[in-house]
C-alpha positions as MATLAB code, in Angstrom:
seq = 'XXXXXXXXXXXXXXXXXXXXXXXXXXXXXXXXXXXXXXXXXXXXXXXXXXXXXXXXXXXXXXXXXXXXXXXXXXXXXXXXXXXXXXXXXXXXXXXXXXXXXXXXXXXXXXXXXXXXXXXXXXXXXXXXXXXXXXXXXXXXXXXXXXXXXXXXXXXXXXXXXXXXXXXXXXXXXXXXXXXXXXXXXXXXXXXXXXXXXXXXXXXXXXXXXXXXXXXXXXXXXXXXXXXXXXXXXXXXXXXXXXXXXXXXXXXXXXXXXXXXXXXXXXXXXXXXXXXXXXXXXXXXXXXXXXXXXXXXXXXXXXXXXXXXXXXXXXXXXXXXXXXXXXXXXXXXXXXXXXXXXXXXXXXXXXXXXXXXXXXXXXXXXXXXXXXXXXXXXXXXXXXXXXXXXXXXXXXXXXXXXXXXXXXXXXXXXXXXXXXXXXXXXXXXXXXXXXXXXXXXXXXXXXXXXXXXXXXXXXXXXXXXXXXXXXXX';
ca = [
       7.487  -27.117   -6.682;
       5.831  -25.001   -3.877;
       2.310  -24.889   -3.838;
       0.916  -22.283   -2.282;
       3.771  -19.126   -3.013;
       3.129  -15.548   -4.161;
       5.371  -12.361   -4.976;
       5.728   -9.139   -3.582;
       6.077   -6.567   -5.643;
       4.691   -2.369   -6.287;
       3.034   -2.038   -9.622;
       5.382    0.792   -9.103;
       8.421   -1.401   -9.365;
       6.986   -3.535  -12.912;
       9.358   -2.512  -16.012;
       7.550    0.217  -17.636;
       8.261    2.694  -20.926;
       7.237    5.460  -19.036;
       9.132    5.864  -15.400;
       7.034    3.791  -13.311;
       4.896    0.473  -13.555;
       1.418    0.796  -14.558;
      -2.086   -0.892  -15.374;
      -0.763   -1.696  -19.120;
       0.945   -4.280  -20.526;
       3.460   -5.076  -18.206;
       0.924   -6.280  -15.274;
      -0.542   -8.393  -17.846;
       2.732  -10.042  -18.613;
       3.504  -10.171  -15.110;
       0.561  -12.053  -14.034;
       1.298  -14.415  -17.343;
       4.784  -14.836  -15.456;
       3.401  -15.606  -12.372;
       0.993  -18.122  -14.001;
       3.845  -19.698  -15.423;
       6.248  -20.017  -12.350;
       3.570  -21.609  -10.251;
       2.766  -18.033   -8.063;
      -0.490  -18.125   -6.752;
      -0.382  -14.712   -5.277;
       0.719  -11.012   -6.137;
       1.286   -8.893   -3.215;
       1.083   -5.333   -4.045;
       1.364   -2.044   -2.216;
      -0.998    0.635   -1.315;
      -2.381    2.002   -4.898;
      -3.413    5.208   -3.349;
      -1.728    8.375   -3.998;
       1.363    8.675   -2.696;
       1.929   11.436    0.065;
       5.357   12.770    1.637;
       8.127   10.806    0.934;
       6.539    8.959   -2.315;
       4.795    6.804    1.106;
       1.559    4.918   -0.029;
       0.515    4.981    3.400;
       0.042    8.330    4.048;
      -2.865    9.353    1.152;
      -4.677   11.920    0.062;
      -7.788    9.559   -0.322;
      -8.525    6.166    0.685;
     -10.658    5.587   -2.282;
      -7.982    6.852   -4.949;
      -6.311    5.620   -7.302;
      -2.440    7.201   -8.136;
      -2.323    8.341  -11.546;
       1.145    7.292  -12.605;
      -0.278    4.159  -12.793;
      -2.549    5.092  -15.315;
      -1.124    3.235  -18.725;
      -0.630    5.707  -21.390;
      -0.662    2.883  -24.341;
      -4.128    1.808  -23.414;
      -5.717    5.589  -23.686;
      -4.128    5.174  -27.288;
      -5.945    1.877  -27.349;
      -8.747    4.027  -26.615;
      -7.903    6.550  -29.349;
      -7.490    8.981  -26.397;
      -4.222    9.423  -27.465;
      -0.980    9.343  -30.230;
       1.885    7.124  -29.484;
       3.410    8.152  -26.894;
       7.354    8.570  -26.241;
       9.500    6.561  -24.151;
      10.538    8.359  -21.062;
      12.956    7.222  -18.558;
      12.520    4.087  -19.942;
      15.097    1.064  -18.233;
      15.552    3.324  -15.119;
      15.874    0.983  -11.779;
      14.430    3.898   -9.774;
      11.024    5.753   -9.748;
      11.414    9.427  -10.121;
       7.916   10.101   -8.708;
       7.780   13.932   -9.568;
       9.050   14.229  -13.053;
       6.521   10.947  -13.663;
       4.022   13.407  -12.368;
       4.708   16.320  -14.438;
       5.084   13.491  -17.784;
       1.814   11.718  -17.408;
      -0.630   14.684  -16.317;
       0.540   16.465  -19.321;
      -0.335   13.659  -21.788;
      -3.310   12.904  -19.225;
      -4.825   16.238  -19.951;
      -4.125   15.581  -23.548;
      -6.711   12.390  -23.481;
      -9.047   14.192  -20.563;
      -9.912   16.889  -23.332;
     -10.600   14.238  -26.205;
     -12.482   12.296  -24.177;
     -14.892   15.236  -23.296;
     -15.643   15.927  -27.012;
     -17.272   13.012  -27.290;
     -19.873   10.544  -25.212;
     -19.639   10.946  -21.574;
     -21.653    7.954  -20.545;
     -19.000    5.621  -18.632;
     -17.828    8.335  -17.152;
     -20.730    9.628  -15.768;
     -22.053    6.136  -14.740;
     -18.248    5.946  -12.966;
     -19.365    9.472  -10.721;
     -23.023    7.751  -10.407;
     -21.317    4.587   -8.213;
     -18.555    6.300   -6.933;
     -19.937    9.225   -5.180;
     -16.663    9.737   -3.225;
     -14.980   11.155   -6.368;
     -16.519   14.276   -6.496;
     -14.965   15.438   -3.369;
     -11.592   14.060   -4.249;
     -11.407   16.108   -7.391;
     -12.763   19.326   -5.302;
     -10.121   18.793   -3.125;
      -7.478   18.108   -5.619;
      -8.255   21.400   -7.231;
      -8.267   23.294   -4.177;
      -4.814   22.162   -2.870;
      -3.910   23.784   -6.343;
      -5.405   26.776   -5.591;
      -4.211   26.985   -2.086;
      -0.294   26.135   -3.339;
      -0.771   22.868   -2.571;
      -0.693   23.435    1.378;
      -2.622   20.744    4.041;
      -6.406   21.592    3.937;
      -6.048   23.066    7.584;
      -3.869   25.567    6.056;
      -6.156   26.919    3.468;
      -7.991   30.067    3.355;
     -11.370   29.645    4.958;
     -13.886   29.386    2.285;
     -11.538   26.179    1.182;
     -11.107   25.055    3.854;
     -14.894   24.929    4.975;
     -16.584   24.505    2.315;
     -17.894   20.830    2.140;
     -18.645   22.002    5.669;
     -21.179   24.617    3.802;
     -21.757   22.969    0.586;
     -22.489   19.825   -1.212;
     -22.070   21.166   -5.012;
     -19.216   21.718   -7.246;
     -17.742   24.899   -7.549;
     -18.498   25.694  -11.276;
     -15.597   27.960  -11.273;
     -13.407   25.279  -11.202;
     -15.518   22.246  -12.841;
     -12.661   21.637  -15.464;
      -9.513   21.133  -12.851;
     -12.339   18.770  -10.982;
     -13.585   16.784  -13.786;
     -10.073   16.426  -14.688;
      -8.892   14.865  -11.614;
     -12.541   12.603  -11.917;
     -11.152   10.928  -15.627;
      -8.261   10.174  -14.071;
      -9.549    8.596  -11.452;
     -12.283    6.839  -13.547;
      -9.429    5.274  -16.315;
      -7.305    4.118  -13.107;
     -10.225    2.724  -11.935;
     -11.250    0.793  -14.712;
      -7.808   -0.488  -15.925;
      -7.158   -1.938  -12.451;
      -9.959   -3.899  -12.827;
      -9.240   -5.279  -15.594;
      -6.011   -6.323  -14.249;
      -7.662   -7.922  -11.522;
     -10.146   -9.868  -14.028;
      -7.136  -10.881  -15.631;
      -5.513  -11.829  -12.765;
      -8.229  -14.227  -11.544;
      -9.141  -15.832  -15.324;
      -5.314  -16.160  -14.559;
      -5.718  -17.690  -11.232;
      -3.434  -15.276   -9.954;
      -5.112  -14.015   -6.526;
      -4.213  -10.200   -6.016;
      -3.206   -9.254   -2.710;
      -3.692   -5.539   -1.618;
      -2.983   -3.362    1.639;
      -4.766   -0.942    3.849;
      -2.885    1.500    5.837;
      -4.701    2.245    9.334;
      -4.395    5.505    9.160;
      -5.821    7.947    6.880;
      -2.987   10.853    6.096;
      -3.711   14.100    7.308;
      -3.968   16.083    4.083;
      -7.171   13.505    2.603;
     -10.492   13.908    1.760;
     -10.611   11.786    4.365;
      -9.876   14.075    7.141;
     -11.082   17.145    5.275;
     -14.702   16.133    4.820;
     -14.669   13.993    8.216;
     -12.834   16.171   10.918;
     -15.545   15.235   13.235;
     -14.054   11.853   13.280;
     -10.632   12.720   14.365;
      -8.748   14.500   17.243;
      -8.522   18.203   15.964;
      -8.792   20.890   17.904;
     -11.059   24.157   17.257;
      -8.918   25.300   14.660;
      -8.522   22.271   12.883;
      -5.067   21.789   14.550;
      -3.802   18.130   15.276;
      -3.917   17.307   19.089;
      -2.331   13.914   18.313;
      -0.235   12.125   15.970;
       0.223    7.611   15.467;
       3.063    6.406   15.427;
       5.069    3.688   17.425;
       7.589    3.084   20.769;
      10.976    2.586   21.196;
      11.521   -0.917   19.330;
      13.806   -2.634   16.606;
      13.636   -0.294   14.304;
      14.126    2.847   16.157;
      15.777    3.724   19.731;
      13.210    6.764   19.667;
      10.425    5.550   17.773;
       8.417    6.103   15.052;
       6.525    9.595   14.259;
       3.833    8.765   11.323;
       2.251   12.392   11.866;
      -1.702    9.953   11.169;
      -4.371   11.823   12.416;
      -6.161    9.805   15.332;
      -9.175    8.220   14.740;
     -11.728    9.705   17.669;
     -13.602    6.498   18.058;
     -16.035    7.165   20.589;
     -17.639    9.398   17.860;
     -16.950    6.830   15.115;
     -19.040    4.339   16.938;
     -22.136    5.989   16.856;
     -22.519    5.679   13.451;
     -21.129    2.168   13.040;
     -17.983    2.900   12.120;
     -18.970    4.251    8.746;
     -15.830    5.847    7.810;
     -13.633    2.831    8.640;
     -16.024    0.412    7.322;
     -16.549    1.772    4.064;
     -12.915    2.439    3.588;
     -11.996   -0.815    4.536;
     -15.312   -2.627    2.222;
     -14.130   -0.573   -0.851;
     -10.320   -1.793   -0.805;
     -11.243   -5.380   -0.155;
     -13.508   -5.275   -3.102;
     -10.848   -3.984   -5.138;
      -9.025   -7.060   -4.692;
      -9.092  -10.992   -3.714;
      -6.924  -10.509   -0.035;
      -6.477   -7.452    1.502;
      -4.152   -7.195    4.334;
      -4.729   -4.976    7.157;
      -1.177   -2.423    8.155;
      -0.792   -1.751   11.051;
      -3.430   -4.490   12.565;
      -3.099   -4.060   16.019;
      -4.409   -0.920   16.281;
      -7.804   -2.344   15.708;
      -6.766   -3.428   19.484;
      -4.579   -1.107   21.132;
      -2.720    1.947   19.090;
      -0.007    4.208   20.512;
      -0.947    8.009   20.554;
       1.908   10.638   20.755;
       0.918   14.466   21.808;
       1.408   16.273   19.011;
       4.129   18.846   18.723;
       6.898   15.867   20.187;
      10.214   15.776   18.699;
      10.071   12.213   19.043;
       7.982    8.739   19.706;
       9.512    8.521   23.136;
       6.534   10.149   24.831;
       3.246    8.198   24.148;
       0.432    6.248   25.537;
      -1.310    3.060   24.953;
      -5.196    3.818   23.580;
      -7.847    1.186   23.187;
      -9.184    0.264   19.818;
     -12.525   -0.883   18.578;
     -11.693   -4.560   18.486;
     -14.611   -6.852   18.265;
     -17.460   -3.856   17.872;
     -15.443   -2.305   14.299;
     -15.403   -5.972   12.514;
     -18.921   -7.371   13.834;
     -19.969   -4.294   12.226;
     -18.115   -4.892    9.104;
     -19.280   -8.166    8.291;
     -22.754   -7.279    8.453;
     -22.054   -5.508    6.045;
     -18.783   -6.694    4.071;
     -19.335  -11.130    5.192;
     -17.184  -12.313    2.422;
     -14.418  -10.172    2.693;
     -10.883  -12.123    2.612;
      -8.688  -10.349    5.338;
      -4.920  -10.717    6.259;
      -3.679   -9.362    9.665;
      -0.201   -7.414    9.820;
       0.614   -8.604   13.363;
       4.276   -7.920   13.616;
       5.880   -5.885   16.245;
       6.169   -6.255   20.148;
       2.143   -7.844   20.458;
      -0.210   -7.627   23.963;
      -1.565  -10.651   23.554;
      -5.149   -9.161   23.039;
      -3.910   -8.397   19.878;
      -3.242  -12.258   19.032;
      -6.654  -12.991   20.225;
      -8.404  -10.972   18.134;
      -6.884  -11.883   15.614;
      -7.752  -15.408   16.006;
     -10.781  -14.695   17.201;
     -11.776  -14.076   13.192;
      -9.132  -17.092   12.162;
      -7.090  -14.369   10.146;
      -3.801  -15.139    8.857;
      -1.303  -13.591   10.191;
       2.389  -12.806    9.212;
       5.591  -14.769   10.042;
       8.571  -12.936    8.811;
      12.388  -15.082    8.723;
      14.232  -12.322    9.361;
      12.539  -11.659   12.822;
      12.254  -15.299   14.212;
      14.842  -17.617   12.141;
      17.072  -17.288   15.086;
      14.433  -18.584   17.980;
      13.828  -22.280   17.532;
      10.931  -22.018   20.131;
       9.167  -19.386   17.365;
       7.281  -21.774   14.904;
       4.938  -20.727   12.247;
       1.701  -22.690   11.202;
      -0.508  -23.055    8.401;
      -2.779  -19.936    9.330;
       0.143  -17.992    8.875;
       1.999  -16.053    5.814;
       5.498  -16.730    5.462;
       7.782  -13.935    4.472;
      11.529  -13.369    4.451;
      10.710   -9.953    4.802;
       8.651   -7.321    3.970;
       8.662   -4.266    2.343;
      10.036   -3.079    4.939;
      12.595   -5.114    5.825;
      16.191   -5.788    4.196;
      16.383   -7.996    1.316;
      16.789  -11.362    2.339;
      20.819  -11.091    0.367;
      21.337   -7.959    1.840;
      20.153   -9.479    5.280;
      22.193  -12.294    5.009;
      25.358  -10.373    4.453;
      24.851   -7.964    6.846;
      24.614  -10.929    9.467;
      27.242  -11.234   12.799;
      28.947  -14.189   12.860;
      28.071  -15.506   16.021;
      24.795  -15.567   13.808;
      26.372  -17.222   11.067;
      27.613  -19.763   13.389;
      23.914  -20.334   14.819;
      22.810  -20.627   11.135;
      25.439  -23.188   10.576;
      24.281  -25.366   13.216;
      20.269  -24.726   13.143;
      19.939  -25.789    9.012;
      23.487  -28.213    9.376;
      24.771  -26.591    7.016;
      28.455  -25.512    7.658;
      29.545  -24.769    4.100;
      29.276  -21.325    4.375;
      29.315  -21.044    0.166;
      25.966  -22.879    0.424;
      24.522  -21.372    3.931;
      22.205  -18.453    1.700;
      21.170  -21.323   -0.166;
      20.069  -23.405    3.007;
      18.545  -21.121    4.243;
      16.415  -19.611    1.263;
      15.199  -23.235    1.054;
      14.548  -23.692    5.033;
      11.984  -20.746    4.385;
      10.356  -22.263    1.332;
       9.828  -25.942    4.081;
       8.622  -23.877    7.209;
       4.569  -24.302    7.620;
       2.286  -21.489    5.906;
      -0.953  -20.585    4.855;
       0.889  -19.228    2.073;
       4.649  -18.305    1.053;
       5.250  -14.478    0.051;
       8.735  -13.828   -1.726;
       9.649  -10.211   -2.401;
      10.817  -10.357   -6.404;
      14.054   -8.645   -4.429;
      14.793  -12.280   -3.013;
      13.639  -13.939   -6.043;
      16.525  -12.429   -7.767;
      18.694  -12.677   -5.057;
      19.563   -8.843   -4.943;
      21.377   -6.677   -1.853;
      20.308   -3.905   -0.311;
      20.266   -1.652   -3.096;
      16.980   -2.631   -3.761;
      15.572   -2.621   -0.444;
      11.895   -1.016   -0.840;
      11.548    1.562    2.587;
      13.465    1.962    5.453;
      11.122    2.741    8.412;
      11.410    5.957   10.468;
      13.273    7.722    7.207;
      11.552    9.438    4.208;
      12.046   10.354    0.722;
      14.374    8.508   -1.862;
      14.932    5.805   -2.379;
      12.177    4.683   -0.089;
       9.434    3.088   -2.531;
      11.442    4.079   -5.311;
      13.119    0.708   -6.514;
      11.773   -0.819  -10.020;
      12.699   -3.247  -12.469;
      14.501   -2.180  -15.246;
      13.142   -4.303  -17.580;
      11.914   -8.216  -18.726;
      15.539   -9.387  -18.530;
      14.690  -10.161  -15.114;
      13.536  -13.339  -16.074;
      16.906  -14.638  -17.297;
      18.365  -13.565  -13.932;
      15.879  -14.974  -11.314;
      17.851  -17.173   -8.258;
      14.778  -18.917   -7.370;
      12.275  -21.059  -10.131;
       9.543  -22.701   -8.107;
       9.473  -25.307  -11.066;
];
């Protein structure tokens, strides 16, 4: 038995009656299996809203919470609602918009029963989260406007927490709407997290760097970004030329205008950043080395060929965030072609960092170490199966050799276990490679969007009769 290993899997992807995993039942089960296989960890995904492509890291809010999660059974706990029907029950892929269209109908359904009665948690819930005012402004307005990018919007939209700091009362129901939601996602994550830890099942969540475009974010905070006079993009993040893509990688993330930022400490960043580790027990920075140097492509490129090299905040953005956040648990995403300035500051603040198989199993001068989080892959990478059989054989050959293994039935095996031996803070298995599944249930492909990027799920709980790997 392994000691110190966690899963990686979406809430998204849990087995769910309703299209999608959610908050309910089946996150409390899951932690109860995790408890009982000896996983320390769950590694989740963004929870914000998901923007284009069904992409959690491209938001409308950093502070958000995406609906779908929102259980349905526990608002009838809450005699918010009936029984609800089954729908798309046992489906092994997330259909993201006709989830949508299910749950805010029977969300609206439990938003008007709840407003007939005592408001108080509710209102304490806008009290402490003063952020969700503006998100449900917004949200309405995108209706309004035909759901276009705030930039797009008629003017007195567009501008107006630029004029005003009240709610429209025209549209106070769409807002307060978009508020309960956001207050019962709120408060049935948390008590999955309680859960979790009386559990002893640490939660491990993720920050995108960049904000998307279309956010509160961004709408409220232009000032902190690279827009031009008419709240056009002058720049876009994104990545080089590197293993993923000959052309790179076009993210279309506003960028961050950080001499600006600085003057007020950061605020935006920090506060982002303070909220999402509080919502969890690890959160790991995406994208980390832009806190060090981040690649800025003009905007209007057809590719990520064109680009330049920018300076990040390094030490000044997290001195400043301790002061204010000190016992916040961070994890560095430090994958990709690295300056080494990147690596230093990094272990400058002694954060773990990420060791991914997949990338380094084939250089035995490439060790990891117990500050470091062992993966097979990510999220973003093929499942370890799918990997494996995708392999040349001049690399099966090197496998072979490097694990002495040259029974090619067993080689998967030998080298599944090689992973599990290597050195790590702590040992991260996608539930993909705990069930030994292909490609067909690879999470995202990077530089490609829409289905079935993010879209993968469990069917159901027979996964548990099925599992390759029991850390028993």
């Amino acid at each position: 038995m392994k000691e110190n290993l966690g899963v990686l899997l979406a809430v998204s992807s849990l087995p769910s009656r309703h299209g999608i995993g959610d908050f309910g039942k089946d996150s409390f089960k899951f932690i109860d299996w995790c408890k009982e296989n000896n996983y320390k960890y769950w590694q989740i995904l963004p929870l914000n809203p998901v923007g284009p492509g069904n992409s959690p890291y491209s938001s409308t809010c950093s502070f958000a919470i995406d609906y779908r999660y929102i259980s349905l059974d526990l608002l009838k706990a809450m005699k918010l609602l009936p029984k609800v029907e089954d729908f798309e029950a046992g489906t092994n892929m997330v259909n993201f918009e006709d989830v949508q269209a299910f749950k805010r109908k029977w969300l609206f359904k439990a938003y008007k029963k709840y407003m007939k009665g005592n408001q108080k948690e509710l209102k304490a819930f806008i009290k402490n989260n003063p952020w969700v005012l503006i998100y449900g402004t917004f949200a309405a307005f995108k209706i309004v406007n035909n759901d276009k990018p705030w930039n797009e919007w008629r003017v007195y939209y567009r501008d107006y927490f630029m004029r005003h700091k009240f709610i429209p009362k025209k549209y106070k129901d769409e807002i307060y709407f978009e508020i309960f939601m956001q207050w019962i996602a709120q408060k049935q994550w948390l008590d999955v997290l309680a859960y979790a830890r009386k559990k002893g099942v640490k939660i491990i969540a993720d920050m995108p760097f960049y904000v998307g475009t279309d956010s509160i974010d961004v709408w409220t905070r232009r000032d902190q970004f690279l827009f031009d006079e008419k709240c056009n993009q002058l720049f876009e993040g994104g990545c080089p030329p590197d293993a993923f893509s000959d052309v790179g990688q076009k993210w279309g993330s506003p960028i961050y205008d950080f001499e600006k930022m600085k003057k007020d400490g950061y605020d935006l960043l920090v506060t982002r950043t303070g909220f999402l580790a509080e919502m969890c027990d690890y959160l790991r920075l995406d994208h980390f080395r832009a806190f060090d140097t981040y690649y800025v492509i003009p905007a209007g490129m057809p590719d990520a060929k064109i680009g330049e090299w920018k300076i990040g905040p390094r030490t000044d953005f997290f001195d400043t965030l301790f002061k204010r956040y000190p016992n916040i648990n961070l994890i560095a995403e430090d994958l990709g072609d690295l300056f080494d300035s990147v690596l230093e500051l990094r272990d400058h603040y002694h954060f773990p960092g990420m060791f991914i198989e997949e990338f380094t199993i084939f250089d035995v001068n490439n060790s990891s170490n117990e500050n470091l989080i062992v993966y097979p892959g990510t999220h973003d990478n093929e499942t370890l199966f799918g990997w494996y059989k995708n392999l040349e054989q001049h690399h099966i050959d090197f496998l072979k050799w490097r694990l002495n293994c040259y029974d090619e039935e067993h080689l998967y095996d030998a080298i599944f276990y090689y992973i599990l031996s290597v050195p790590s803070k702590m040992t991260i298995l996608p539930m993909q490679d705990i069930l030994k599944l292909d490609n067909s249930a690879r999470m995202n492909v990077p530089g490609t969007v829409g289905y079935p990027n993010f879209a993968w799920k469990l069917e159901d709980w027979s996964f548990v009769d099925k599992v390759y790997f029991r850390n028993k």
